[in-house]
Each structure stands twice: as C-alpha cells, then as structure tokens.
C-alpha positions in Angstrom: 262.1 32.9 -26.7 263.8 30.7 -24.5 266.3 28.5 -25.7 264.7 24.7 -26.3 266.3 20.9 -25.8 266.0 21.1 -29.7 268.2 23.6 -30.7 270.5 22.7 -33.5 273.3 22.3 -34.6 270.5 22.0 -38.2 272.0 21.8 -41.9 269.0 23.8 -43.6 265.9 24.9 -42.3 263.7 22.3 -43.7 266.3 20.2 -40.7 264.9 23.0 -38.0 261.2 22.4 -38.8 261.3 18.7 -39.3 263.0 18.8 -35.7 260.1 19.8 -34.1 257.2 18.5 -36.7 258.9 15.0 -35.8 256.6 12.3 -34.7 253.2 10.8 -36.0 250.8 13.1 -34.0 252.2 16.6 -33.8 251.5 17.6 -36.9 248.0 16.4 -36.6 247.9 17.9 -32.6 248.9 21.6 -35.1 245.8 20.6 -37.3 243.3 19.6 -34.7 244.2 22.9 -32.7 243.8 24.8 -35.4 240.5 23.6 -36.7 239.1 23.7 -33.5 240.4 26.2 -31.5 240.7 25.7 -27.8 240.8 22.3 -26.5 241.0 20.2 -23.6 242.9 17.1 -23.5 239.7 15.0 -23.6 238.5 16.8 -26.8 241.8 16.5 -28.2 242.4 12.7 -27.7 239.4 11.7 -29.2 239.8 14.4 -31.7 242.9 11.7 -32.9 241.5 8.4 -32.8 244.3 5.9 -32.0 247.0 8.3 -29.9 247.7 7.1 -27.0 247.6 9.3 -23.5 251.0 8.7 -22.8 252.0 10.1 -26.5 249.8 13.1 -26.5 250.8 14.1 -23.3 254.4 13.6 -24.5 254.1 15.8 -27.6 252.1 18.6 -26.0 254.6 19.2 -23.8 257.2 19.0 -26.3 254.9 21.4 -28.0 255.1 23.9 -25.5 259.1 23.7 -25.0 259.0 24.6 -28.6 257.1 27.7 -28.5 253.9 26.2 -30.5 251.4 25.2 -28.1 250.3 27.4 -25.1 248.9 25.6 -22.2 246.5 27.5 -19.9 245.5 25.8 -16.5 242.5 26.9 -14.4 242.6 26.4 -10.7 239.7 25.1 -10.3 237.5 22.0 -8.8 238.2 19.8 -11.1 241.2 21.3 -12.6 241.0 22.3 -16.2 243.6 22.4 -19.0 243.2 24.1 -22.3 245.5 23.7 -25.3 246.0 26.4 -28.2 248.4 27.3 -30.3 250.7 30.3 -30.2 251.3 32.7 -33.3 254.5 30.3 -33.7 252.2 27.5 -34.0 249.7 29.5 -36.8 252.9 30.1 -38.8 253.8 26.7 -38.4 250.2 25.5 -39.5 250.1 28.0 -42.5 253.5 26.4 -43.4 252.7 23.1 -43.8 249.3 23.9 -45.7 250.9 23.0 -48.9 251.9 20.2 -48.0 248.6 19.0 -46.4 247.5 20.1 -49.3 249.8 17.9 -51.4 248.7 15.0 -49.3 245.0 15.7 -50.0 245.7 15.1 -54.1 247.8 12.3 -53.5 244.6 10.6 -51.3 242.3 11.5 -54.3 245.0 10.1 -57.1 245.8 6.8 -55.3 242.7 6.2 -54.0 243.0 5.9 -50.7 240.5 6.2 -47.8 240.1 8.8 -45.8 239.3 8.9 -42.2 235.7 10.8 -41.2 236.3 13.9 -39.0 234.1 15.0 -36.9 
C-alpha cells in the first residue's frame, strides 16, 4: 500500500489506529458501510443524521488515502459514486466490534437514548 499523510512516527498501535479512526464520523462512515454495503453519498449522508457534506466528503477521502474506503465512479449521465469498504476497512470494523459493543452496555447501564436506525 502506498505510503499515507498519516504515517507515524506512532508510540503503540492503539496511536496507529486512533490516527485514522480520529474524528466524530468515521467510525460511524466504517459502521454504516458495513451495515449496508454499497452506498452512494446521498444514502450515506442521510444514513448519519447531522454530518455535514463538507465533513463527509472530508473523511471519505481521508478514508480512501488510508486504505479503508474504496471509491468506485461510473461515467455516466449523471455521474455516480459508490462507497465500500476495503478488506482493510472489514478488519478495521471487526476490530472495533468490541468496543461498539462496550458502548452498547454502557447505553443500556446509564440509560441513555438511542438514536432509531433505519
């Protein structure tokens, strides 16, 4: 893989993958892709109330840099874009299942709400 703009010096590993899981949406980009698959930027945007375009657009391409999002454009009338992630993105995913999962018991124990997905 091609060298990225993130690319260490890191101090542990946990430093690597918090480097590129930083920001509010990308982890939730990982989860939406893999929930759903394929999707275009329309599906994805709605598919994360309260992101703005400018942000998603930002992270997706950051995404990509990093190896975890592939981005497949059709040259077509309108244009079409579809998102998805790559097998670094799966692992990615699968890695931070425990700690989705962790999150889902601390919902349940404090009470919190919990936003409807579609």
């Amino acid at each position: 893989m091609a060298p990225t703009a993130r690319s260490g010096p890191y101090f542990c590993g946990i430093d690597a993958a918090m480097d590129v899981v930083s920001g509010k949406w990308k982890s939730l980009i990982l989860w939406e892709l893999h929930h759903h698959g394929v999707r275009r930027f329309a599906e994805l945007r709605r598919g994360l109330p309260g992101v703005s375009e400018k942000m998603l657009i930002q992270h997706l391409r950051e995404m990509e840099e990093d190896g975890l999002v592939h981005r497949e454009v059709y040259r077509e009338v309108p244009p079409k874009v579809e998102y998805s992630l790559t097998d670094d993105g799966v692992s990615l995913n699968a890695a931070l299942a425990p700690l989705g999962a962790w999150g889902t018991d601390r919902i349940r124990r404090i009470g919190a709400d919990k936003i409807p997905v579609e």
